[in-house]
C-alpha positions as CSV (number, residue, x, y, z in Angstrom):
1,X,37.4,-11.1,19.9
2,X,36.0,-13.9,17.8
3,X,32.9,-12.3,15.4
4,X,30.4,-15.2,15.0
5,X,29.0,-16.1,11.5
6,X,26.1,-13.7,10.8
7,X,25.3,-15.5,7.5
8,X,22.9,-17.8,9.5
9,X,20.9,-14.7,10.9
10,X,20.3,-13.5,7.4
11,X,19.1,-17.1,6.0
12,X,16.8,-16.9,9.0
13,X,15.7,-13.4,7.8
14,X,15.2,-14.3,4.2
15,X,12.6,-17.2,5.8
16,X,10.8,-14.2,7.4
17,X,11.1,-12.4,4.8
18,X,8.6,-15.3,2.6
19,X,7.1,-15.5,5.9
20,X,5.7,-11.8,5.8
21,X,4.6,-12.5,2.3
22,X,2.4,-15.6,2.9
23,X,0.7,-13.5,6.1
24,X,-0.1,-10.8,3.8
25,X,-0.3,-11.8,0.2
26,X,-3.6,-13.9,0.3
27,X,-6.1,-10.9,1.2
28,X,-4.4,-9.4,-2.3
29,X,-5.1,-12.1,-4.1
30,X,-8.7,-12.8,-3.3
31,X,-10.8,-11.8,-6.1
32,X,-8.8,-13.8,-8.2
33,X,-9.1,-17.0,-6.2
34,X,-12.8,-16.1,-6.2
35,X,-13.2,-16.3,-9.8
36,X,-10.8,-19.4,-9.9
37,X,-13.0,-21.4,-7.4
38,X,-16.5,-19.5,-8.1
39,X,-16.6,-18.8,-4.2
40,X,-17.8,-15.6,-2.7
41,X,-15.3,-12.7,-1.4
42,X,-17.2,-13.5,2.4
43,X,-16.0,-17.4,1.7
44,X,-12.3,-16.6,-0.1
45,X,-12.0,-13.8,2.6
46,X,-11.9,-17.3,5.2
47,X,-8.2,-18.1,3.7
48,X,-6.9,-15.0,5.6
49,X,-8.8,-16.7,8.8
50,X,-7.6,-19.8,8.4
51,X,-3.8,-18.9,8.1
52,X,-4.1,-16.5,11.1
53,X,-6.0,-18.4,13.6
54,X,-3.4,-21.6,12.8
55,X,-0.7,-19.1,13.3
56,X,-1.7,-17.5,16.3
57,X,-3.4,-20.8,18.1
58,X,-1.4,-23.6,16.6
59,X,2.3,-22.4,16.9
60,X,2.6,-22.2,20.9
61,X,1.6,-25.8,20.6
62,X,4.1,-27.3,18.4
63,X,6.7,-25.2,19.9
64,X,5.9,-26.4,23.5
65,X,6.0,-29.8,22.0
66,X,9.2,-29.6,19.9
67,X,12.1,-31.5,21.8
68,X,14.4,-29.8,23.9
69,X,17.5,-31.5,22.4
70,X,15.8,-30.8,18.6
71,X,15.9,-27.0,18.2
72,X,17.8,-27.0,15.0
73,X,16.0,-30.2,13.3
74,X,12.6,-28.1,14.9
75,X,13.7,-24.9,13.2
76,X,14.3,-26.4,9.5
77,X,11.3,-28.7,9.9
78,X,9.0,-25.5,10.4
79,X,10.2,-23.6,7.3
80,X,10.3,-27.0,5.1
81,X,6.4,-27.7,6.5
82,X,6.1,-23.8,5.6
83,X,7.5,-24.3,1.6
84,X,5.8,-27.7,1.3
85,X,2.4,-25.8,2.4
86,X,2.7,-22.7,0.1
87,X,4.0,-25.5,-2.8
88,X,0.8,-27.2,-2.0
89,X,-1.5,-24.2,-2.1
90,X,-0.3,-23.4,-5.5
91,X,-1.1,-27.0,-7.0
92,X,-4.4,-27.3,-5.1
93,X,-7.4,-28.1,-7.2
94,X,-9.9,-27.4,-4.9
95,X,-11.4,-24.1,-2.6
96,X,-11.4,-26.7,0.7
97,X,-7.8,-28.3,0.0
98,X,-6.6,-24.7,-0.3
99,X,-8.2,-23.9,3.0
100,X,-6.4,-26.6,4.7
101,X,-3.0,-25.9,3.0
102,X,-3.3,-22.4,4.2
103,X,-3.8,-23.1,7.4
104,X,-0.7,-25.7,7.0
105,X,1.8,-23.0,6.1
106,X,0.3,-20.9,9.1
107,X,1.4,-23.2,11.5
108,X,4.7,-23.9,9.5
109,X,5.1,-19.9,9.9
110,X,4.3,-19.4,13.3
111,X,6.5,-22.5,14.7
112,X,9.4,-21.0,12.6
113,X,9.6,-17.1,13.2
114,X,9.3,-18.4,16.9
115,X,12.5,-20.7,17.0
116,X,13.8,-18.5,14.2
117,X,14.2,-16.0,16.4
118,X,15.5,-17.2,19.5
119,X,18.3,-18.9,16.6
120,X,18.9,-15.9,16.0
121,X,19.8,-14.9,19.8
122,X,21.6,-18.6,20.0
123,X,24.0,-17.8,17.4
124,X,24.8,-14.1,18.6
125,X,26.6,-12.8,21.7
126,X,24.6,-11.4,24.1
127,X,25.5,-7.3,23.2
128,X,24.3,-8.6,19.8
129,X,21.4,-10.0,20.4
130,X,18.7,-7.1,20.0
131,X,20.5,-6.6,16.5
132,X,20.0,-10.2,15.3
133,X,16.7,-10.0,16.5
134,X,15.7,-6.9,14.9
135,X,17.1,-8.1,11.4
136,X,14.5,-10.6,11.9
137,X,11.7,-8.6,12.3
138,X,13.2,-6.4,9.6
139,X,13.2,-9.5,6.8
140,X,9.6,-9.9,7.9
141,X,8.4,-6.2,7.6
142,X,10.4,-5.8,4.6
143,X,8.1,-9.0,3.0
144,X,5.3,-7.1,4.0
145,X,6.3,-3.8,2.1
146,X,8.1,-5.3,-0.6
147,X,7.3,-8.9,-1.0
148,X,3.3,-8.4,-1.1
149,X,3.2,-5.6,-3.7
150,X,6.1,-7.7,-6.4
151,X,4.0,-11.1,-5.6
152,X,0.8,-9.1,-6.2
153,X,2.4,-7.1,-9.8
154,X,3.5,-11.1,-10.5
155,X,0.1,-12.8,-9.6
156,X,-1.9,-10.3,-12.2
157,X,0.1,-11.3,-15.2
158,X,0.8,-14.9,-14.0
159,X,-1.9,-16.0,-11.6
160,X,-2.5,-15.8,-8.3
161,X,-0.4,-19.3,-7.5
162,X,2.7,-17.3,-9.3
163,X,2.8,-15.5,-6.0
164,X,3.1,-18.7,-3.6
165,X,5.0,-20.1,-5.9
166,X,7.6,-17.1,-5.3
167,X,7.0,-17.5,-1.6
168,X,8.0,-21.4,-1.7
169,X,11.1,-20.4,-3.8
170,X,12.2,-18.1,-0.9
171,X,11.4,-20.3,1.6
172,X,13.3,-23.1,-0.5
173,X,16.4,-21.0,-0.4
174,X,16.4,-20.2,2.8
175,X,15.9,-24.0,3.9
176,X,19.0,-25.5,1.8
177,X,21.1,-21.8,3.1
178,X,20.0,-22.4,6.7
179,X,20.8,-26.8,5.9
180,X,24.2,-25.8,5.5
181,X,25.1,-22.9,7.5
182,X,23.2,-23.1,10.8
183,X,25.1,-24.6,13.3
184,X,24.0,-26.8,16.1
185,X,21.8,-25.0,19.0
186,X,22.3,-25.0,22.7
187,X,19.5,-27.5,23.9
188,X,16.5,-26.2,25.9
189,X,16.2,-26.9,29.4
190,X,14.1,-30.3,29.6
191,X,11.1,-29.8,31.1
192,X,7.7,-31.7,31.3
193,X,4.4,-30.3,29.1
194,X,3.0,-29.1,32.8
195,X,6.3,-27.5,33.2
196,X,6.2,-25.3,30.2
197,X,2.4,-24.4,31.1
198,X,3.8,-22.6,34.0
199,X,5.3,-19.9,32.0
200,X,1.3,-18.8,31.9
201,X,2.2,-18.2,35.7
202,X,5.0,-15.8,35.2
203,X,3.9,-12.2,35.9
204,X,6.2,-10.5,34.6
205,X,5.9,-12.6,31.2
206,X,1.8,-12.2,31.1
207,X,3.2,-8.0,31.4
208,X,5.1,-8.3,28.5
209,X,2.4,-10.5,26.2
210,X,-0.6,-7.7,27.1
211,X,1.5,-5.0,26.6
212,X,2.1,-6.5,23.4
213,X,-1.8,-7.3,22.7
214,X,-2.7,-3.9,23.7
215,X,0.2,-2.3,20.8
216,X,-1.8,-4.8,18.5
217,X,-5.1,-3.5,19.3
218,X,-4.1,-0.2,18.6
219,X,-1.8,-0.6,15.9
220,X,-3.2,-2.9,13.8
221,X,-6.1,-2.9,14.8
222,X,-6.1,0.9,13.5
223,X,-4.1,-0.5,10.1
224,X,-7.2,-1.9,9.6
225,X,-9.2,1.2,9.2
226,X,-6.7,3.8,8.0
227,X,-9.1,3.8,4.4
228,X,-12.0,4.9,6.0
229,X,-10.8,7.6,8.4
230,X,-8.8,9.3,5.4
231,X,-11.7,8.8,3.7
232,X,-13.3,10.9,5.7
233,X,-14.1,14.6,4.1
234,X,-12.9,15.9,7.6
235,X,-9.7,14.3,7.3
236,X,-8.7,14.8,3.6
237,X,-11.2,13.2,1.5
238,X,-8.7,10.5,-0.1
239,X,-9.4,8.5,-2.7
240,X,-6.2,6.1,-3.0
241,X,-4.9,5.1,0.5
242,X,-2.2,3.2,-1.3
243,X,0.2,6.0,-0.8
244,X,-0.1,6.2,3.0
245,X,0.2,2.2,3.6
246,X,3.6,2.7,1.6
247,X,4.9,6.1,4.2
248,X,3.2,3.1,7.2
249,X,5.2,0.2,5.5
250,X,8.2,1.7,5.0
251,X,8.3,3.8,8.0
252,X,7.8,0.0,9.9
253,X,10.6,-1.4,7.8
254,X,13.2,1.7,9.0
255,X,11.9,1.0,12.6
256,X,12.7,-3.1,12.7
257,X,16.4,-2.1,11.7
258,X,17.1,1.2,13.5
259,X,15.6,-0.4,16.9
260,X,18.1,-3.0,16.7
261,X,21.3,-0.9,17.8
262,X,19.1,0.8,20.4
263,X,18.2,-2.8,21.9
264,X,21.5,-3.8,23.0
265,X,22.2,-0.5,24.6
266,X,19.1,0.9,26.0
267,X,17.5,-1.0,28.8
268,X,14.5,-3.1,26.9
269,X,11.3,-1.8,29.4
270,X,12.8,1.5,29.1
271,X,12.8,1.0,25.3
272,X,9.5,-0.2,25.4
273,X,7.6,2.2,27.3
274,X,9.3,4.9,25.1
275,X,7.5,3.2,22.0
276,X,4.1,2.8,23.4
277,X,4.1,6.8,24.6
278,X,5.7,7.8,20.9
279,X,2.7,5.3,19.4
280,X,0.0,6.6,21.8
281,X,0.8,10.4,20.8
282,X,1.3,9.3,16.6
283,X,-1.7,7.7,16.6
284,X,-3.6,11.2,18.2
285,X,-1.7,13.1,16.1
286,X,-3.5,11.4,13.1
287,X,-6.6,12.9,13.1
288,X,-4.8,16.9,13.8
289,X,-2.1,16.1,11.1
290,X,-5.4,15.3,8.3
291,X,-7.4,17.4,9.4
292,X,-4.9,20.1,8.3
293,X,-3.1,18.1,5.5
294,X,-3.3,15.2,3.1
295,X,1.3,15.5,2.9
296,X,1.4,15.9,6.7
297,X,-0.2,13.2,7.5
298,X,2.4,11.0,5.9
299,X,4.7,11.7,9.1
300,X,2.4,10.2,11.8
301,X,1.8,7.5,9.8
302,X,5.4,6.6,9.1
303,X,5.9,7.4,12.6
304,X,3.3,5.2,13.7
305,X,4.7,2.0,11.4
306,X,8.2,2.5,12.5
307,X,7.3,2.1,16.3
308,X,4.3,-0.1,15.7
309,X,6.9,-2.9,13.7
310,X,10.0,-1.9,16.2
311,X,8.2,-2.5,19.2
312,X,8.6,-6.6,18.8
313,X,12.6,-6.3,19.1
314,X,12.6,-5.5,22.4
315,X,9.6,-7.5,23.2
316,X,11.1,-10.6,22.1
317,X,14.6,-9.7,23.6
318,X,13.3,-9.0,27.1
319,X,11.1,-12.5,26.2
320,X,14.3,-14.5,26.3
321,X,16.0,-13.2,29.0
322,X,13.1,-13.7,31.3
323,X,13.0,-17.0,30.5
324,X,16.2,-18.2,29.5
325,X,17.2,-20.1,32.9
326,X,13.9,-21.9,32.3
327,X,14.8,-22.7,28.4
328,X,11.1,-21.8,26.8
329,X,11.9,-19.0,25.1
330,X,10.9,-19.8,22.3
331,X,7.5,-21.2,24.1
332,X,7.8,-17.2,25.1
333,X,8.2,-15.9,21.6
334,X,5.4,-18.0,20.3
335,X,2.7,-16.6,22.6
336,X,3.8,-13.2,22.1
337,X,3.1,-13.7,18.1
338,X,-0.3,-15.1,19.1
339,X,-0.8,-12.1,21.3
340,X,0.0,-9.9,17.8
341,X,-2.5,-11.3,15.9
342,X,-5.4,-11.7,18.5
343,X,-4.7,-8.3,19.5
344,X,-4.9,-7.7,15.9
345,X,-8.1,-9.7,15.6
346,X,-9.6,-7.7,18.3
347,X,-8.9,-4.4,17.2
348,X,-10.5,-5.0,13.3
349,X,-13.4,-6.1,15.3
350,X,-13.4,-3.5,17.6
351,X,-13.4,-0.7,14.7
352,X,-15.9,-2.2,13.3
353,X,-18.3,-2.5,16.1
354,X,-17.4,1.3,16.6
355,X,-18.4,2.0,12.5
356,X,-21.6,0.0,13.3
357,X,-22.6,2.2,15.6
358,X,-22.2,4.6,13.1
359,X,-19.5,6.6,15.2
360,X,-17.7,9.5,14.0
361,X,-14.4,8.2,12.1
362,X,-12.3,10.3,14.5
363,X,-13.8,7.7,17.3
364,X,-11.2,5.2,15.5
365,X,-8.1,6.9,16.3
366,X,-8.8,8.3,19.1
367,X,-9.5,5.0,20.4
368,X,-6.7,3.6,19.1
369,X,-4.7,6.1,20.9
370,X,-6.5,5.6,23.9
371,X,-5.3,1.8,23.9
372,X,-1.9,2.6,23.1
373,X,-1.6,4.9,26.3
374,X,-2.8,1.8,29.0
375,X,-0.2,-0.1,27.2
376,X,2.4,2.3,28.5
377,X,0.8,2.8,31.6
378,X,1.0,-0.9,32.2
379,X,4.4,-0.8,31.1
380,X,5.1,1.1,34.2
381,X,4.8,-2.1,36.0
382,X,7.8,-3.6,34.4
383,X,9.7,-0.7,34.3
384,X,9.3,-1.2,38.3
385,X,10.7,-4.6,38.0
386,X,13.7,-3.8,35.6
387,X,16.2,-2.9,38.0
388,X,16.1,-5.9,40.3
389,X,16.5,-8.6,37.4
390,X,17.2,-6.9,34.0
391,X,21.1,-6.1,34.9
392,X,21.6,-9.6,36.4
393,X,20.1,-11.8,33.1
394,X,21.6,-9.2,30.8
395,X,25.2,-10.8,31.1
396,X,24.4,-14.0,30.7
397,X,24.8,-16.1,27.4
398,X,21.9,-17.7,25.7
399,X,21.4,-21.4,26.3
């Protein structure tokens, strides 16, 4: 049986990889940018914003508007608007062109870990498909881990546009690899703008995007505050939380690979109801495992990453397959990404309503917990539904 090329599926990887970097690097790098503009850390801090809210907001939109018949040109047109931007933010001579350059690249990224994903299911066979998928997600968790602490260790001794300018020279890479060795992809179903706006009428879709807000919510949302409740003389008392954001990083690296395997033979509502229990109990398990130790308490956080980052595989699997007869997809994919980081959005603000109030920190995790577990109760709902549509998509190729 005929193997297909992998070698696009890693290009599109090494894009996610920069990708990861960009959506992470720029809170690193703020008190530089502050001196270099003379702008407060509340203004700098807006950078962060302005990537995220383009990301989340913009990318459904140019996705829904990228031509059926275009999906490769789309693809390579994201990831060179996504080099161009980060070139750009590295040359900019001003705090406001910065801003808008960041919020550039957000788009750029957004628009292309979308369509670079559902590539990435084009180009596979369909018992492959969680697999390229998941070595996606990996490349992006991986830029997370590793990308944003090298780009920060180059930033101090070279500047903080050093680090972008390593992001545009992955992205670069990846553009000319992907020029070459992508092949041409099936063509989306044609369909009208009011068309695609339907897919906000799909039940079983809406399931799968709150399911995926609510992991948000309680996974990064919780990421968020992870300083503060090990802070926390009840709960260890640390001073350097570096050490537990490498055991979460990591831990969320193994978990985008491992789930990959487990995609294409596990049924994917089954999958992910399994994830949102084991996250649910990981994140309660937080506040037991500090209170008794500051070692232990490596393991639910590792455990926490690896399901919190592995829960997208099947997400965005079971995304394409409800939707591939329609041919949005990628529309699909795009909203769930927007569901990550409002979810993620809502949970900082969340916490910090709850540290307002001047809560005990235990309040945090517990909470966090509490969402996780209504995200796997909802889940129920399309565990209900799997065995009436799941088996009959599952065979079908992509196109």
């Amino acid at each position: 049986m005929h193997t297909p090329n992998q070698s696009p599926i890693y290009l599109i990887a090494l894009g996610a990889f920069a990708l990861g970097m960009a959506s992470y690097v720029t809170a690193g790098l703020i008190p530089m940018i502050e001196a270099s503009f003379a702008v407060s850390v509340a203004v700098a801090a807006q950078l962060v914003t302005a990537f995220t809210l383009a990301y989340g907001l913009g990318s459904p939109i140019f996705v829904a508007l990228t031509p059926a018949h275009r999906q490769r040109a789309g693809l390579l047109l994201a990831l060179g608007l996504f080099v161009i931007a980060n070139a750009a933010s590295a040359l900019a001579e001003s705090f406001t062109a910065l801003m808008v350059w960041r919020a550039i690249a957000g788009i750029g990224a957004g628009v292309y870990l979308a369509m670079g994903i559902g590539a990435s299911a084009a180009v596979s066979t369909p018992e492959r498909r969680g697999k390229a998928i998941a070595i996606i997600m990996g490349g992006m968790a991986s830029g997370v881990v590793l990308g944003v602490p090298l780009s920060l260790l180059i930033a101090e001794q070279l500047g903080w546009q050093a680090a972008l300018w390593l992001v545009t020279l992955l992205g670069l890479v990846a553009f000319f690899g992907l020029l070459l060795k992508l092949p041409s992809l099936p063509a989306a179903t044609a369909t009208t703008l009011g068309q695609k706006l339907a897919i906000l009428g799909d039940g079983h879709v809406l399931v799968i995007l709150l399911v995926s807000l609510l992991a948000a919510i309680a996974s990064l949302g919780m990421y968020t505050f992870i300083a503060p409740l090990l802070a926390d003389p009840a709960y260890g008392a640390v001073r350097s939380v570096t050490p537990y954001l490498w055991a979460w990083g990591i831990g969320g690296v193994l978990g985008s690979f491992l789930i990959g395997p487990l995609v294409d033979r596990i049924k994917g509502p089954v999958l992910t109801f399994a994830i949102m229990l084991i996250l649910a109990v990981s994140l309660f398990a937080l506040l037991l495992a500090a209170a008794l130790s500051t070692w232990l308490v490596m393991l639910p956080i590792a455990l926490w990453g690896a399901v919190g980052w592995a829960l997208q595989v099947p997400q965005n699997n079971e995304l394409i397959l409800a939707r591939q007869a329609q041919g949005d997809g990628n529309l699909a994919i795009a909203l769930n990404e927007s569901a990550l980081y409002l979810g993620s959005a809502i949970g900082a603000a969340a916490g910090g309503f709850v540290l307002l109030l001047q809560m005990p920190t235990w309040t945090l995790a517990a909470c966090a917990g509490g969402v996780a577990a209504l995200g796997a109760l909802l889940q129920i709902v399309n565990l209900r539904r799997q065995p009436t549509w799941n088996g009959d998509v599952q065979a079908e190729p992509y196109n």
